[in-house]
C-alpha positions in Angstrom: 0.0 0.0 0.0 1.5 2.9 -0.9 2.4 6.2 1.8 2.2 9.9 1.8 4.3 11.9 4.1 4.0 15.3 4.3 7.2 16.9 5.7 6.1 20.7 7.5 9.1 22.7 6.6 9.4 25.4 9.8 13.1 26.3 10.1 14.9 25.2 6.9 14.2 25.0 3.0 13.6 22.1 0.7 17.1 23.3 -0.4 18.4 22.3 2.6 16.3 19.1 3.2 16.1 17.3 0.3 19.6 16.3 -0.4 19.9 14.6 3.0 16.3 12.8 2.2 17.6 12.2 -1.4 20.9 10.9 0.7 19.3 8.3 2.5 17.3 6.8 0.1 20.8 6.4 -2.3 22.3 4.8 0.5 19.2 1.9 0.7 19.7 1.5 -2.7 16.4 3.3 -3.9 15.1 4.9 -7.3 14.2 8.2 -6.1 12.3 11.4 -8.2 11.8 14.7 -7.7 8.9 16.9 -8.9 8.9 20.5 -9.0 6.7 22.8 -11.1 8.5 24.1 -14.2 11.8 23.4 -16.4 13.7 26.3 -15.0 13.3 25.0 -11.1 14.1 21.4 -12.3 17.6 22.9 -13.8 18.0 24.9 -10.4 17.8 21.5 -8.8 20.1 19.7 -10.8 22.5 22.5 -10.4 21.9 22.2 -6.2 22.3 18.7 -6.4 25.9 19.4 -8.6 27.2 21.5 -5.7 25.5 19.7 -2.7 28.6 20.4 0.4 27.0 18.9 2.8 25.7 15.5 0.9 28.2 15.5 -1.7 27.4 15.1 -5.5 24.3 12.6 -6.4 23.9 11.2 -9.4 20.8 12.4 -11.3 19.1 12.7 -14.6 16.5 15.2 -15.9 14.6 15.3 -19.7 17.0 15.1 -22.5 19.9 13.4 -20.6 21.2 9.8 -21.8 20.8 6.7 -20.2 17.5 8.2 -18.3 16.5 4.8 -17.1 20.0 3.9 -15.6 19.8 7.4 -12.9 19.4 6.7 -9.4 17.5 10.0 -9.2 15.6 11.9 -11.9 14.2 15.2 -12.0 10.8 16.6 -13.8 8.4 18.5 -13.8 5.6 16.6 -14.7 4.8 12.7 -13.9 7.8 11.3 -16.1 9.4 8.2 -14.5 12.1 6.1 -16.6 14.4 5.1 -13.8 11.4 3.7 -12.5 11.7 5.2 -8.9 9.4 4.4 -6.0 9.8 7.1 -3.9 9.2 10.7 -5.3 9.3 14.2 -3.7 7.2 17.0 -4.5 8.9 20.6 -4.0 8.0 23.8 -4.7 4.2 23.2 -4.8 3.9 20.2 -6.8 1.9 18.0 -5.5 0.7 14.4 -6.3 -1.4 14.2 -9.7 -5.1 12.7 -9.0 -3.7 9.7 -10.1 -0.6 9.4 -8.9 -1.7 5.5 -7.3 -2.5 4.3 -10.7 1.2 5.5 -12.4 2.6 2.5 -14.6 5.1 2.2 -11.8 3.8 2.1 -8.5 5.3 4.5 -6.4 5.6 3.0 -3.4 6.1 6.9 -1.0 5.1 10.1 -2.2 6.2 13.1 -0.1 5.3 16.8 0.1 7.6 19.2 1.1 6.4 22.1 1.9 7.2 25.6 3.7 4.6 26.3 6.7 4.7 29.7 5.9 3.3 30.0 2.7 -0.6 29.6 3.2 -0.7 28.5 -0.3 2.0 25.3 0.3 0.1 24.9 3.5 -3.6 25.1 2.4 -2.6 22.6 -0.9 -1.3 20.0 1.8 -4.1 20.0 4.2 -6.7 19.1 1.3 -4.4 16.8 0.0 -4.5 15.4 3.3 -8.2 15.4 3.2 -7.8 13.9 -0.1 -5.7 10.6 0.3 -7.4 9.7 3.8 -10.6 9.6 2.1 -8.3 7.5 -0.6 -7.5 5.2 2.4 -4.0 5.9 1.6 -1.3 5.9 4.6 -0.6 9.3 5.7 2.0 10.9 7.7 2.7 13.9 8.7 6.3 15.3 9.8 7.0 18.2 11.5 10.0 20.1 12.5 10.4 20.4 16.4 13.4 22.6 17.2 16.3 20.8 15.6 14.9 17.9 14.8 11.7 16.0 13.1 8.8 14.5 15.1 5.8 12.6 13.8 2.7 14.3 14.6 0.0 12.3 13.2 -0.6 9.3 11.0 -3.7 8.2 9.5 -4.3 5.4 7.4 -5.0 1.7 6.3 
């Protein structure tokens, strides 16, 4: 069954964030994506991800790169997926397609980053909260306490 995590962004950026998510799930041998909302934010990505001190350098692909299907990670904006990830992170207001649990390749985690903030990020997650536990899709929701993360709430199957 697959997950949604929601992760409540209070004292750092995605920027920050996502490499060390993208991190871990390299090191447990994942295929891992990342959506964003437009060409020029997906090349702002892959330059991040270039440069990356703290995480080092991870290997990634994005449209019009060769040997798509061979990257670890891949970057988009829109629901391409030839590495065939199962894990996928939504940045910078993407958010999961309607559809997103019928995708050729099942993703098996789908998490939202987003900034608390910015009412919009944060009124797009709470109704796609409402959304996939009406679904009966696992939810979790990750929050930023001081330094570190806590779980909040989970909801689900």
């Amino acid at each position: 069954m697959p997950e949604l995590w929601f992760y409540h962004l209070e004292h750092e950026s995605s920027l920050n964030l996502l490499p060390q998510l993208l991190r871990r799930g390299l090191e447990r041998g994942l295929r891992l994506s990342v959506e964003t909302v437009s060409h020029e934010l997906v090349e702002e990505w892959s330059s991040h991800l270039w440069a990356c001190e703290d995480t080092g350098f991870m290997p990634h692909g994005r449209e019009g790169d060769k040997r798509s299907a061979n990257q670890p990670i891949w970057l988009t904006n829109g629901n391409a997926n030839p590495n065939g990830s199962t894990f996928r992170f939504y940045v910078d207001g993407a958010v999961p397609s309607a559809g997103w649990l019928k995708d050729e390749v099942a993703i098996q985690r789908a998490s939202v980053l987003f900034e608390g903030a910015n009412e919009q990020s944060l009124q797009a997650a709470r109704s796609l909260w409402k959304e996939a536990r009406s679904a009966g899709i696992i939810v979790r929701y990750q929050r930023q306490n001081g330094g570190g993360w806590g779980e909040v709430v989970a909801s689900g199957a």
